[in-house]
Backbone atoms as SQL, in Angstrom:
CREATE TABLE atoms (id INTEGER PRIMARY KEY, chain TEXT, resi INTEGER, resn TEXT, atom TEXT, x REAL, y REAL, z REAL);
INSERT INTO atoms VALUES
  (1, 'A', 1, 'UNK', 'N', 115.213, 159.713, 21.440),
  (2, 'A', 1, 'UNK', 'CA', 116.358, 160.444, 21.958),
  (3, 'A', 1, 'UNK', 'C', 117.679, 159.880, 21.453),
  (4, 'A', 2, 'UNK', 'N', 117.687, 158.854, 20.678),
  (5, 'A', 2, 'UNK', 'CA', 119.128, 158.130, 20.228),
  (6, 'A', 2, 'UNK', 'C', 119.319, 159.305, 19.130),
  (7, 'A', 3, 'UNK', 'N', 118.334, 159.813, 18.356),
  (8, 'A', 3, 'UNK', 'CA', 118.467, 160.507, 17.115),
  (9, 'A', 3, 'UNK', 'C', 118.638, 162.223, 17.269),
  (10, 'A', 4, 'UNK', 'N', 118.133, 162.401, 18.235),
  (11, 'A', 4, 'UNK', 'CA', 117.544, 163.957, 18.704),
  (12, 'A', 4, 'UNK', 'C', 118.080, 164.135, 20.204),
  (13, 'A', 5, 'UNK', 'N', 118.136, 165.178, 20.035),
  (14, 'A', 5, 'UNK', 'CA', 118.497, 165.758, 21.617),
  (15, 'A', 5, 'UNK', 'C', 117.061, 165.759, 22.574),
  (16, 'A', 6, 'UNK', 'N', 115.831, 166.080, 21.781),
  (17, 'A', 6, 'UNK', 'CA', 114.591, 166.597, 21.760),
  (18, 'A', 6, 'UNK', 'C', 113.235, 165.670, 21.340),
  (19, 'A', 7, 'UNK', 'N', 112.436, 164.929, 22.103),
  (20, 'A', 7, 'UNK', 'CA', 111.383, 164.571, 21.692),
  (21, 'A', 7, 'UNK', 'C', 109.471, 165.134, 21.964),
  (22, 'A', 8, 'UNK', 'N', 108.970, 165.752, 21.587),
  (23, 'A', 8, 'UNK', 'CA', 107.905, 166.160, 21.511),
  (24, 'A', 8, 'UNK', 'C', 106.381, 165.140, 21.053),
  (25, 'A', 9, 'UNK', 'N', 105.787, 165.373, 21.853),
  (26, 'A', 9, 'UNK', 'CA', 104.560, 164.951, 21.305),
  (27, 'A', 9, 'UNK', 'C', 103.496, 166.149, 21.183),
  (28, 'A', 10, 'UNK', 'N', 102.965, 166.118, 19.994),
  (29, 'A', 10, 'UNK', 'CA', 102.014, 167.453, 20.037),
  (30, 'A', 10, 'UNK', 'C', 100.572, 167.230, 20.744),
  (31, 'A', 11, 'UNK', 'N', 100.263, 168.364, 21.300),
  (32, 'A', 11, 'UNK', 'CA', 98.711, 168.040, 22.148),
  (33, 'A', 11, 'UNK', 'C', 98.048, 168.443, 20.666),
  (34, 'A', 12, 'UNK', 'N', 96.670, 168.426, 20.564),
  (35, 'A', 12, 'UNK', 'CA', 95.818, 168.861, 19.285),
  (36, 'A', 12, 'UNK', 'C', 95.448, 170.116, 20.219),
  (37, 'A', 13, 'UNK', 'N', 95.351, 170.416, 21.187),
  (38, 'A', 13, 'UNK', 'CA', 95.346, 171.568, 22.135),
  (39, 'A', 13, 'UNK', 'C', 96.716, 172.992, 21.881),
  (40, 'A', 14, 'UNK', 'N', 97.233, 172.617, 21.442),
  (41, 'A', 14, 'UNK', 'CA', 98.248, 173.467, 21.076),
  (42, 'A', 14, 'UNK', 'C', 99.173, 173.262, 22.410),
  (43, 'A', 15, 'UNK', 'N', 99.404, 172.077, 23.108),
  (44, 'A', 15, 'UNK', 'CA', 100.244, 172.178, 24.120),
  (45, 'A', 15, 'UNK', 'C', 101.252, 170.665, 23.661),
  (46, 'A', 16, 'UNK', 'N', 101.711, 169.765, 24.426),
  (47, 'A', 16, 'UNK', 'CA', 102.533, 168.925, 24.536),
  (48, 'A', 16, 'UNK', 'C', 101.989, 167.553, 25.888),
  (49, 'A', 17, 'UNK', 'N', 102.030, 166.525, 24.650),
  (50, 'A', 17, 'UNK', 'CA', 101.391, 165.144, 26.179),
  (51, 'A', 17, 'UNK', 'C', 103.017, 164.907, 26.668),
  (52, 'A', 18, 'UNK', 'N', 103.774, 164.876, 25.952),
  (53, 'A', 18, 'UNK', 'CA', 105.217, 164.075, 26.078),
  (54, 'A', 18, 'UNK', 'C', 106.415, 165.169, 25.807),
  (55, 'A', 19, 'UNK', 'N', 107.183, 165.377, 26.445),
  (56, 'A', 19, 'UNK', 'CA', 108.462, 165.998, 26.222),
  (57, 'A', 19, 'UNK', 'C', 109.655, 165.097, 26.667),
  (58, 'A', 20, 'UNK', 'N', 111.073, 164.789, 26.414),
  (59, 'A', 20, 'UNK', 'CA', 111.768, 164.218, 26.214),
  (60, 'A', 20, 'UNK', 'C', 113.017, 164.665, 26.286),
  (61, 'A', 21, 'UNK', 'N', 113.937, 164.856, 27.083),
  (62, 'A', 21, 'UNK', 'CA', 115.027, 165.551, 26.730),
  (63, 'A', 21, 'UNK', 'C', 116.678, 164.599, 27.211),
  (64, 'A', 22, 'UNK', 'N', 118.041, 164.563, 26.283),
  (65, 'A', 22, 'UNK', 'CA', 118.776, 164.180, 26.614),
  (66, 'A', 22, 'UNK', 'C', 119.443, 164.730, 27.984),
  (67, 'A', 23, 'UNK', 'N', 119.316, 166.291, 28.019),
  (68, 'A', 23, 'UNK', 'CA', 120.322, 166.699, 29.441),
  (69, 'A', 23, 'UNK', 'C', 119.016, 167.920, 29.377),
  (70, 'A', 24, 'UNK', 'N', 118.956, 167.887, 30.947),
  (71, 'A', 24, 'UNK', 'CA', 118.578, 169.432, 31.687),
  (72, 'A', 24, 'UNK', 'C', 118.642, 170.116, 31.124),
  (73, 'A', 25, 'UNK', 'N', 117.494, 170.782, 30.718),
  (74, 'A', 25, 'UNK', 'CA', 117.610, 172.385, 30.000),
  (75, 'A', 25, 'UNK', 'C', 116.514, 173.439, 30.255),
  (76, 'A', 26, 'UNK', 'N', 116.558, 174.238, 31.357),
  (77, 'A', 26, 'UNK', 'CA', 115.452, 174.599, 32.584),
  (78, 'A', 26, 'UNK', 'C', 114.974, 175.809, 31.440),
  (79, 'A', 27, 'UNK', 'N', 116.480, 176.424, 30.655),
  (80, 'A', 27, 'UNK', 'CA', 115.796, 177.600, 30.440),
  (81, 'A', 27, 'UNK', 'C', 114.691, 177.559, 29.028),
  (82, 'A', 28, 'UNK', 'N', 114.705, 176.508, 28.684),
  (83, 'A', 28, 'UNK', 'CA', 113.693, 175.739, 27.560),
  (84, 'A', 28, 'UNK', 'C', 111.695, 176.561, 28.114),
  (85, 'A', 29, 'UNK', 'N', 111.975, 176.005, 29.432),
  (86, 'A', 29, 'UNK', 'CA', 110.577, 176.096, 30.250),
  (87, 'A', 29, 'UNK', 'C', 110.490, 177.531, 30.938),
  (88, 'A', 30, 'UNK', 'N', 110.960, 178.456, 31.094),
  (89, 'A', 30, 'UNK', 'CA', 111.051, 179.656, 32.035),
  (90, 'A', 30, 'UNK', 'C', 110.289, 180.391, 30.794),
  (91, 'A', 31, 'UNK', 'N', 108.870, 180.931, 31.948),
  (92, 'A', 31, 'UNK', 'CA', 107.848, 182.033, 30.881),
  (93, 'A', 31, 'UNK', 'C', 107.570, 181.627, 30.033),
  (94, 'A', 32, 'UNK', 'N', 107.190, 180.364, 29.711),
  (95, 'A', 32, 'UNK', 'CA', 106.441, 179.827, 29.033),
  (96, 'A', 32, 'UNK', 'C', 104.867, 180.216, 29.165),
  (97, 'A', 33, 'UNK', 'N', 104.003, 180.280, 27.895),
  (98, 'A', 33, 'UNK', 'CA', 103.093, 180.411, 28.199),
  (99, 'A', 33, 'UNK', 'C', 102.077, 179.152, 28.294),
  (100, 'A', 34, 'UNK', 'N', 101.764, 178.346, 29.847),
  (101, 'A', 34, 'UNK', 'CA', 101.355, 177.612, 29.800),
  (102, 'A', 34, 'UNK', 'C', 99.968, 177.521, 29.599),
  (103, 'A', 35, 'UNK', 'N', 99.529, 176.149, 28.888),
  (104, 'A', 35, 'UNK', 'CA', 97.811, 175.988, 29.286),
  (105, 'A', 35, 'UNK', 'C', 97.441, 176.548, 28.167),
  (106, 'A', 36, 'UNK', 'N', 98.115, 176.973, 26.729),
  (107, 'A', 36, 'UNK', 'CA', 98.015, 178.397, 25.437),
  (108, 'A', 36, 'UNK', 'C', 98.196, 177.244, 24.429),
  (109, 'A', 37, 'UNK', 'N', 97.200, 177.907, 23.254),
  (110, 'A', 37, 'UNK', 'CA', 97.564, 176.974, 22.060),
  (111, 'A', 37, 'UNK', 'C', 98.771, 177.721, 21.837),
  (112, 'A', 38, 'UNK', 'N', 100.043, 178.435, 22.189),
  (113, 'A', 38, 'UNK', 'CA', 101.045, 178.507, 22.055),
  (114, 'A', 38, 'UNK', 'C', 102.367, 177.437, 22.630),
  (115, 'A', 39, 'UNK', 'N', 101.795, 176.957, 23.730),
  (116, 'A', 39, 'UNK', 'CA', 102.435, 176.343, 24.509),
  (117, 'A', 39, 'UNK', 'C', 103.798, 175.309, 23.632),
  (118, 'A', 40, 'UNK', 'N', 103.119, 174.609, 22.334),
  (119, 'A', 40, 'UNK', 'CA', 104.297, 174.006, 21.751),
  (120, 'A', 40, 'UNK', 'C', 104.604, 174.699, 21.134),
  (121, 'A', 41, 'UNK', 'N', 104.526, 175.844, 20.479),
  (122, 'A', 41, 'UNK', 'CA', 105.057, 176.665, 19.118),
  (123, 'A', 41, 'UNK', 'C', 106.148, 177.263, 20.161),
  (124, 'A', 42, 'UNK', 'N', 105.791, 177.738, 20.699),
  (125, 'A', 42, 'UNK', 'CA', 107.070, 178.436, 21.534),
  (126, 'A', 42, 'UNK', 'C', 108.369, 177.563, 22.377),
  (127, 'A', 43, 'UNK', 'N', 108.054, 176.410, 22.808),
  (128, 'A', 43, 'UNK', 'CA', 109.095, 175.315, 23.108),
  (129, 'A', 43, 'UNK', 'C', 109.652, 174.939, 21.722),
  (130, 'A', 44, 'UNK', 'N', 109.064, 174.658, 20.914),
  (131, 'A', 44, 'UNK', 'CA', 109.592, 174.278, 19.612),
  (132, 'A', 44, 'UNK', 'C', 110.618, 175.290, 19.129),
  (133, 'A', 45, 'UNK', 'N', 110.003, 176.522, 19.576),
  (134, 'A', 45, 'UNK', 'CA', 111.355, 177.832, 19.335),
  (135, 'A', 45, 'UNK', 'C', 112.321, 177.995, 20.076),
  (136, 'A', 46, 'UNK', 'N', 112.310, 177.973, 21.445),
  (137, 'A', 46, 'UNK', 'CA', 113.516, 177.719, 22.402),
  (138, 'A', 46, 'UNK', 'C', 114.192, 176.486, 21.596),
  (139, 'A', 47, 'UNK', 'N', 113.804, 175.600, 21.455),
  (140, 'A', 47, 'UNK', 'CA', 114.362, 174.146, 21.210),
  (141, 'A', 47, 'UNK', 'C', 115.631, 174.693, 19.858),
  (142, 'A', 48, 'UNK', 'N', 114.695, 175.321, 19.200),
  (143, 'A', 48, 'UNK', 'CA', 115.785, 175.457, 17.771),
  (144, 'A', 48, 'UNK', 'C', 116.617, 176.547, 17.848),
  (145, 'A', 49, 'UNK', 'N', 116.211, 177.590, 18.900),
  (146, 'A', 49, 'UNK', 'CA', 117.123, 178.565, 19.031),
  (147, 'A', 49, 'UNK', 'C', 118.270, 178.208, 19.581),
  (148, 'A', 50, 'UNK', 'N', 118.181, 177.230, 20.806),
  (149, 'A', 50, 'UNK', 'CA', 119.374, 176.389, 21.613),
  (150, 'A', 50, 'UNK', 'C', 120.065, 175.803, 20.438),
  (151, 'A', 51, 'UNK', 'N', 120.127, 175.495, 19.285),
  (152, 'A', 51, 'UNK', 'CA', 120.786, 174.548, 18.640),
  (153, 'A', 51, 'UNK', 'C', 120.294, 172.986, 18.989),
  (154, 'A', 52, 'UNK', 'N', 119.235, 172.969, 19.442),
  (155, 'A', 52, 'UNK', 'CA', 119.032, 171.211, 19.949),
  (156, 'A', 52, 'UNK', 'C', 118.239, 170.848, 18.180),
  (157, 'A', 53, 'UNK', 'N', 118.182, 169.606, 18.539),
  (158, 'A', 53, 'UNK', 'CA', 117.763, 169.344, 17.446),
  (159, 'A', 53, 'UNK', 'C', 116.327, 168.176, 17.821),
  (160, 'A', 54, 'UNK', 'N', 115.346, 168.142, 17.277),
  (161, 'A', 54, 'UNK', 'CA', 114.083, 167.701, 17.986),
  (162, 'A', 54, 'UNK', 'C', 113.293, 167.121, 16.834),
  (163, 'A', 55, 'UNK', 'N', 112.822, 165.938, 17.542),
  (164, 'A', 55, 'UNK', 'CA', 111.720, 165.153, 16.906),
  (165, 'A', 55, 'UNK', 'C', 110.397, 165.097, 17.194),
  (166, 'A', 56, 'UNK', 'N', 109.550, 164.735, 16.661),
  (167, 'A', 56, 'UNK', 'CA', 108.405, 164.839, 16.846),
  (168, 'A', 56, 'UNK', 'C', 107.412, 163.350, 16.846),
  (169, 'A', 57, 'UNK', 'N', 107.246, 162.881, 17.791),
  (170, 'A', 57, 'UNK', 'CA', 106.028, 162.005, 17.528),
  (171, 'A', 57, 'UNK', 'C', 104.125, 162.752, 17.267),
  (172, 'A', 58, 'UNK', 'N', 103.592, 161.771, 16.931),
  (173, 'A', 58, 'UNK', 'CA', 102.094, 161.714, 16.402),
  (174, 'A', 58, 'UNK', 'C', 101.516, 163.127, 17.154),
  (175, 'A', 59, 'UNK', 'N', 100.923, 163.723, 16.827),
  (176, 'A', 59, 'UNK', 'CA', 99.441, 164.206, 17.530),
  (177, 'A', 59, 'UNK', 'C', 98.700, 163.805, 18.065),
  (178, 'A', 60, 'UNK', 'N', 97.929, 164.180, 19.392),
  (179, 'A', 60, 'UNK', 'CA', 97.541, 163.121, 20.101),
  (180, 'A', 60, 'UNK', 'C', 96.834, 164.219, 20.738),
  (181, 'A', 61, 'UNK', 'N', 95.532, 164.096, 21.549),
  (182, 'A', 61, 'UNK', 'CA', 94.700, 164.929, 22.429),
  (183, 'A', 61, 'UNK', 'C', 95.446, 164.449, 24.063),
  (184, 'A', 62, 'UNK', 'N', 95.687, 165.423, 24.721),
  (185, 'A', 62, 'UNK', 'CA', 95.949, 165.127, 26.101),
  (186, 'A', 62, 'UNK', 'C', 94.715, 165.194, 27.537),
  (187, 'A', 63, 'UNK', 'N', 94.681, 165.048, 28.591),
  (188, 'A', 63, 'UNK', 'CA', 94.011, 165.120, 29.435),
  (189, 'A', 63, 'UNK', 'C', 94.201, 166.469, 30.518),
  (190, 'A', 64, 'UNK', 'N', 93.687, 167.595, 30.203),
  (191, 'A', 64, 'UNK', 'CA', 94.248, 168.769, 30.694),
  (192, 'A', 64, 'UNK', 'C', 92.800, 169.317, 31.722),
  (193, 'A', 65, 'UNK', 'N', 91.772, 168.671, 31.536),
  (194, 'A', 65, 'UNK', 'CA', 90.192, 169.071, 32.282),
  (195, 'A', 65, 'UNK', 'C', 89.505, 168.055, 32.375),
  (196, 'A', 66, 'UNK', 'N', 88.105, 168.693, 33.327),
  (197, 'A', 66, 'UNK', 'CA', 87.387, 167.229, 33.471),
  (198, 'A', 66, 'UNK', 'C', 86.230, 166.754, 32.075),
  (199, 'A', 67, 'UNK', 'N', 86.163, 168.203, 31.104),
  (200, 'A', 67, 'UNK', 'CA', 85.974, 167.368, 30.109),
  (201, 'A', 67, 'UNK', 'C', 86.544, 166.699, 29.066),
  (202, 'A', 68, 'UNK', 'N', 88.028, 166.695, 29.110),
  (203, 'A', 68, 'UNK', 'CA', 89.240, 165.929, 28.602),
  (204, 'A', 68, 'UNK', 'C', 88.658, 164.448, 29.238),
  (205, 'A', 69, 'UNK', 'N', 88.645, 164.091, 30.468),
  (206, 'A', 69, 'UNK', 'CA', 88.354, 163.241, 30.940),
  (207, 'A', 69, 'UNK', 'C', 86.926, 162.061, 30.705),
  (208, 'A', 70, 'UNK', 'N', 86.222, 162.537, 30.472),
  (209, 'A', 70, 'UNK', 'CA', 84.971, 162.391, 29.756),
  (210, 'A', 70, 'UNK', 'C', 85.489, 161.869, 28.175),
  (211, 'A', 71, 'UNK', 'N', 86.034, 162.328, 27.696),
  (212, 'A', 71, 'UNK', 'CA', 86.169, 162.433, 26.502),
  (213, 'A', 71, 'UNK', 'C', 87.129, 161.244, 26.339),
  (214, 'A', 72, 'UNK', 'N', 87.905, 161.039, 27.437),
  (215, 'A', 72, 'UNK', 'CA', 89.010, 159.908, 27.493),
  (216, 'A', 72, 'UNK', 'C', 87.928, 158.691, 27.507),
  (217, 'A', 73, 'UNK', 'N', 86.820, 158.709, 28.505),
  (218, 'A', 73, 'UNK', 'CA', 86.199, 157.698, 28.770),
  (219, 'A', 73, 'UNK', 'C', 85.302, 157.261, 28.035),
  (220, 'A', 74, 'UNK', 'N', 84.898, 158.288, 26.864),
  (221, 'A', 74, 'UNK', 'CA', 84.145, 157.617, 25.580),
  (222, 'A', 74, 'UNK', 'C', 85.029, 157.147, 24.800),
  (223, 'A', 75, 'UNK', 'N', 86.145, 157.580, 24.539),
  (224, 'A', 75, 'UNK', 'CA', 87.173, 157.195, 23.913),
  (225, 'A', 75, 'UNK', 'C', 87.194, 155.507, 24.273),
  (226, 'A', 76, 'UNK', 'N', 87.489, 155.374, 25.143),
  (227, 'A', 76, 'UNK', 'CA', 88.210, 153.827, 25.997),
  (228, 'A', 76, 'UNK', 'C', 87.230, 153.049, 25.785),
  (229, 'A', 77, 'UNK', 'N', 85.544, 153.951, 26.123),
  (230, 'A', 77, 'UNK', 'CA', 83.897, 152.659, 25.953),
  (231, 'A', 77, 'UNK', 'C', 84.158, 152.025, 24.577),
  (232, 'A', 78, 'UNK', 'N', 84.585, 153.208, 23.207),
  (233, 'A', 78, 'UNK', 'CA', 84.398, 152.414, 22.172),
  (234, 'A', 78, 'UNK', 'C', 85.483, 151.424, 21.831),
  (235, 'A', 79, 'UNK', 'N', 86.645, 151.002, 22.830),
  (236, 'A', 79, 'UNK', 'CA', 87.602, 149.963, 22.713),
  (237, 'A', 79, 'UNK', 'C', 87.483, 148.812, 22.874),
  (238, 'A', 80, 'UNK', 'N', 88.422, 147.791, 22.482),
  (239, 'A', 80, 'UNK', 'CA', 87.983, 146.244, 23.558),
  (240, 'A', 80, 'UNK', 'C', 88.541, 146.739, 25.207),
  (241, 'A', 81, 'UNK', 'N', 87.665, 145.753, 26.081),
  (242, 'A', 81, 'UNK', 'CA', 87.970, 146.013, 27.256),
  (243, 'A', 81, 'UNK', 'C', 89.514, 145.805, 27.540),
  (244, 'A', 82, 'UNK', 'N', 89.937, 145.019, 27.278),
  (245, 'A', 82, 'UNK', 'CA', 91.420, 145.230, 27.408),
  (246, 'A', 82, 'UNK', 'C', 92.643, 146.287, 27.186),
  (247, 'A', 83, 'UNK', 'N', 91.622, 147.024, 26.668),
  (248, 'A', 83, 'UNK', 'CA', 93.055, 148.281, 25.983),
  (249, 'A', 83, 'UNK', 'C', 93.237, 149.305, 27.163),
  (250, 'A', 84, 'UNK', 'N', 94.199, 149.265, 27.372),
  (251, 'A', 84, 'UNK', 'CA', 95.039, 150.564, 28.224),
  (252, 'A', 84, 'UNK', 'C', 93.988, 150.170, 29.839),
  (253, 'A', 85, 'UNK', 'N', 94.751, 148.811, 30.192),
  (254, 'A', 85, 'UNK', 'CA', 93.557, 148.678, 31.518),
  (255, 'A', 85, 'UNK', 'C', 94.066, 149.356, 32.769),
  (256, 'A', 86, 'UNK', 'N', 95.917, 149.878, 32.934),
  (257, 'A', 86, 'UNK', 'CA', 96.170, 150.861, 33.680),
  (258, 'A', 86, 'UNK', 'C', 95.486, 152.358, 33.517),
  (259, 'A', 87, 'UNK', 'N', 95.335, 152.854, 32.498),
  (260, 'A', 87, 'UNK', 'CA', 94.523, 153.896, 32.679),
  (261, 'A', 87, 'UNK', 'C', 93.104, 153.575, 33.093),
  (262, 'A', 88, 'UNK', 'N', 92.199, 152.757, 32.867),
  (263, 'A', 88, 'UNK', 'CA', 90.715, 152.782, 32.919),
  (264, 'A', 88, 'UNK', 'C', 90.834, 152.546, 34.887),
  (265, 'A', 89, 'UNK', 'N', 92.075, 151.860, 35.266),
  (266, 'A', 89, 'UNK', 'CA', 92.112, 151.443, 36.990),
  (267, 'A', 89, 'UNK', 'C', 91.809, 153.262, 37.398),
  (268, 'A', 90, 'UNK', 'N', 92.334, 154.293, 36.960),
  (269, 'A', 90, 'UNK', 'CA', 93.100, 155.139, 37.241),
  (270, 'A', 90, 'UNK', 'C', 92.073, 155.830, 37.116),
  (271, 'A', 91, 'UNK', 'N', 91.142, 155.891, 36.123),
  (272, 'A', 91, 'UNK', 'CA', 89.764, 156.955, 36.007),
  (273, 'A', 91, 'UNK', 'C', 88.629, 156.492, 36.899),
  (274, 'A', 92, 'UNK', 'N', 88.847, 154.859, 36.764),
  (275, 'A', 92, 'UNK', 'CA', 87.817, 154.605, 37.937),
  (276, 'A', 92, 'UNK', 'C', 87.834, 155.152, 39.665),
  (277, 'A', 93, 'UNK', 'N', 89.101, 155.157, 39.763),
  (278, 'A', 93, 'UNK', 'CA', 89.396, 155.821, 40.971),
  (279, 'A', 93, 'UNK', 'C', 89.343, 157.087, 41.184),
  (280, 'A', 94, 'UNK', 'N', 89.144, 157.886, 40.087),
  (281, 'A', 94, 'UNK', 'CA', 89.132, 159.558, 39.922),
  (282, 'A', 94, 'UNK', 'C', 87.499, 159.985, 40.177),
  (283, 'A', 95, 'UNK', 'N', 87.273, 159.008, 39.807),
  (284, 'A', 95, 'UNK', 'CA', 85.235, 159.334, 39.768),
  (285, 'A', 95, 'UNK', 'C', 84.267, 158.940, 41.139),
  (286, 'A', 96, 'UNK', 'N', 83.862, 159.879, 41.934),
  (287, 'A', 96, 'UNK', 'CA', 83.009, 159.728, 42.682),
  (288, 'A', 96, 'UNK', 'C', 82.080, 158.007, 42.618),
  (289, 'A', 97, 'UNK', 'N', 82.195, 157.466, 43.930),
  (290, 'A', 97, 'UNK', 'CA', 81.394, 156.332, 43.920),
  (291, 'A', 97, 'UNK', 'C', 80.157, 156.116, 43.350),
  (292, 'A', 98, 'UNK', 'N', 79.503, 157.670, 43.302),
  (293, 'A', 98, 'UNK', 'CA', 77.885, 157.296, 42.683),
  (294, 'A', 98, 'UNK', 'C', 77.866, 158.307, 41.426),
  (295, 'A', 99, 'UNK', 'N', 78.717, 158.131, 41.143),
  (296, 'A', 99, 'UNK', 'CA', 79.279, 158.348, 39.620),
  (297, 'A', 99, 'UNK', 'C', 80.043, 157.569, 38.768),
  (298, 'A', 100, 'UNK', 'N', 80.521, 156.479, 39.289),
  (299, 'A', 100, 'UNK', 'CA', 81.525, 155.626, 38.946),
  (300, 'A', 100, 'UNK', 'C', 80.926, 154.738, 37.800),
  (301, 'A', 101, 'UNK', 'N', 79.088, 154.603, 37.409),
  (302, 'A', 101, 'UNK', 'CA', 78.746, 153.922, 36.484),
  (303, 'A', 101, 'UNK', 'C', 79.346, 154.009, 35.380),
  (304, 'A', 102, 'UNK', 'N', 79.550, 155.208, 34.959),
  (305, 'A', 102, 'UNK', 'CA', 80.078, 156.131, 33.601),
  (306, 'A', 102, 'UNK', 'C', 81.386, 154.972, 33.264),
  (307, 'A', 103, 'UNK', 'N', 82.604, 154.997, 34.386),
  (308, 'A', 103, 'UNK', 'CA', 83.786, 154.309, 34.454),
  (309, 'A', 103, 'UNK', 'C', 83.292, 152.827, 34.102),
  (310, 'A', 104, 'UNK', 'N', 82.199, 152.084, 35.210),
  (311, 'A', 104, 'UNK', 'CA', 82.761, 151.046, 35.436),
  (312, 'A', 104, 'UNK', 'C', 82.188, 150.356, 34.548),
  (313, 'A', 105, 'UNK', 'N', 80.837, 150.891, 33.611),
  (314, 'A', 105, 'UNK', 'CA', 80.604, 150.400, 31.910),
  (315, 'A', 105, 'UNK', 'C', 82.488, 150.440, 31.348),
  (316, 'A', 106, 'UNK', 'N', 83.331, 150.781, 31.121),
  (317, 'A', 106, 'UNK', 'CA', 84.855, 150.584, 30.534),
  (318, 'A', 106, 'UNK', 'C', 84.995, 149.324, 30.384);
Protein backbone atom coordinates (compact mmCIF):
# COMPACT_ATOMS: atom_id res chain seq x y z
CA UNK A 1 0.00 0.00 0.00
CA UNK A 2 3.08 2.55 0.17
CA UNK A 3 3.09 2.04 -3.77
CA UNK A 4 -0.66 1.41 -4.68
CA UNK A 5 -3.80 2.55 -3.46
CA UNK A 6 -4.82 -1.27 -4.02
CA UNK A 7 -3.43 -4.63 -2.94
CA UNK A 8 -4.81 -7.97 -4.20
CA UNK A 9 -3.98 -11.41 -3.74
CA UNK A 10 -5.34 -13.76 -6.37
CA UNK A 11 -7.34 -16.98 -5.20
CA UNK A 12 -6.42 -19.84 -8.07
CA UNK A 13 -10.33 -20.05 -7.51
CA UNK A 14 -10.96 -17.02 -9.41
CA UNK A 15 -11.68 -15.09 -6.14
CA UNK A 16 -9.23 -13.06 -3.72
CA UNK A 17 -7.36 -14.48 -0.14
CA UNK A 18 -6.19 -10.75 0.58
CA UNK A 19 -7.55 -7.36 -0.37
CA UNK A 20 -5.91 -4.21 0.85
CA UNK A 21 -7.04 -0.85 0.55
CA UNK A 22 -5.63 2.78 1.45
CA UNK A 23 -9.23 4.56 2.18
CA UNK A 24 -12.89 3.08 2.19
CA UNK A 25 -14.23 2.32 -0.99
CA UNK A 26 -17.71 0.39 -0.41
CA UNK A 27 -18.72 0.94 -3.93
CA UNK A 28 -15.63 -1.35 -5.13
CA UNK A 29 -17.80 -4.39 -3.35
CA UNK A 30 -21.65 -3.60 -4.12
CA UNK A 31 -23.03 -6.62 -6.62
CA UNK A 32 -20.26 -8.23 -6.76
CA UNK A 33 -20.45 -11.53 -7.91
CA UNK A 34 -19.37 -13.46 -4.99
CA UNK A 35 -18.03 -17.13 -4.52
CA UNK A 36 -17.53 -16.80 -9.03
CA UNK A 37 -14.36 -17.41 -10.82
CA UNK A 38 -15.31 -13.82 -11.64
CA UNK A 39 -15.03 -12.57 -8.32
CA UNK A 40 -11.36 -10.94 -8.98
CA UNK A 41 -11.76 -10.01 -12.66
CA UNK A 42 -14.50 -7.82 -11.78
CA UNK A 43 -12.88 -6.03 -8.54
CA UNK A 44 -9.87 -5.67 -10.63
CA UNK A 45 -12.36 -3.64 -12.97
CA UNK A 46 -14.01 -1.45 -10.41
CA UNK A 47 -10.41 -0.91 -9.11
CA UNK A 48 -9.21 0.57 -12.57
CA UNK A 49 -12.33 2.17 -13.45
CA UNK A 50 -12.06 4.28 -9.99
CA UNK A 51 -8.68 5.49 -11.14
CA UNK A 52 -7.00 3.50 -8.12
CA UNK A 53 -4.08 2.05 -8.98
CA UNK A 54 -3.39 -1.75 -7.68
CA UNK A 55 -0.90 -4.32 -7.05
CA UNK A 56 -0.86 -7.65 -7.03
CA UNK A 57 0.77 -10.24 -4.84
CA UNK A 58 1.41 -14.20 -5.69
CA UNK A 59 -1.43 -16.63 -6.44
CA UNK A 60 -2.30 -18.57 -3.82
CA UNK A 61 -5.36 -21.22 -3.21
CA UNK A 62 -7.70 -19.91 -0.40
CA UNK A 63 -9.89 -21.79 2.15
CA UNK A 64 -13.51 -21.24 0.90
CA UNK A 65 -15.02 -25.24 1.81
CA UNK A 66 -14.51 -28.16 3.77
CA UNK A 67 -12.64 -29.61 0.99
CA UNK A 68 -10.35 -26.49 0.82
CA UNK A 69 -9.75 -27.55 4.28
CA UNK A 70 -8.60 -31.01 3.75
CA UNK A 71 -6.54 -29.86 1.21
CA UNK A 72 -4.97 -27.22 3.65
CA UNK A 73 -4.23 -30.18 5.91
CA UNK A 74 -2.34 -32.28 3.37
CA UNK A 75 -0.76 -29.32 2.44
CA UNK A 76 0.66 -28.52 6.19
CA UNK A 77 1.29 -32.92 6.72
CA UNK A 78 3.86 -32.49 3.91
CA UNK A 79 5.67 -29.49 5.97
CA UNK A 80 8.09 -29.39 8.94
CA UNK A 81 5.99 -29.37 11.99
CA UNK A 82 6.75 -25.99 12.73
CA UNK A 83 5.36 -24.14 9.79
CA UNK A 84 2.33 -21.95 10.21
CA UNK A 85 1.67 -23.52 13.91
CA UNK A 86 -1.19 -20.71 14.36
CA UNK A 87 -3.07 -22.13 11.64
CA UNK A 88 -2.62 -26.01 12.38
CA UNK A 89 -3.98 -24.66 16.45
CA UNK A 90 -6.96 -23.38 14.41
CA UNK A 91 -7.86 -26.58 12.19
CA UNK A 92 -7.35 -28.68 15.09
CA UNK A 93 -10.06 -26.96 16.78
CA UNK A 94 -12.36 -26.94 13.64
CA UNK A 95 -12.37 -30.84 13.51
CA UNK A 96 -14.64 -32.99 15.48
CA UNK A 97 -12.86 -34.85 18.48
CA UNK A 98 -13.10 -38.29 16.78
CA UNK A 99 -11.94 -36.86 13.78
CA UNK A 100 -9.23 -34.85 15.01
CA UNK A 101 -6.57 -37.79 14.02
CA UNK A 102 -6.42 -36.33 10.44
CA UNK A 103 -5.26 -32.77 12.38
CA UNK A 104 -3.38 -34.04 15.12
CA UNK A 105 -0.85 -36.29 12.67
CA UNK A 106 0.16 -32.06 11.63
Amino acid sequence: LSESDAVLGPAEDGGYYLIGLKERRLELFQNIPWSSAQTFKETMERISRSGLRASLLAPLADVDTFADILSLVENLRRRPKGVCPATRLILQSLIPREDSDEINSL
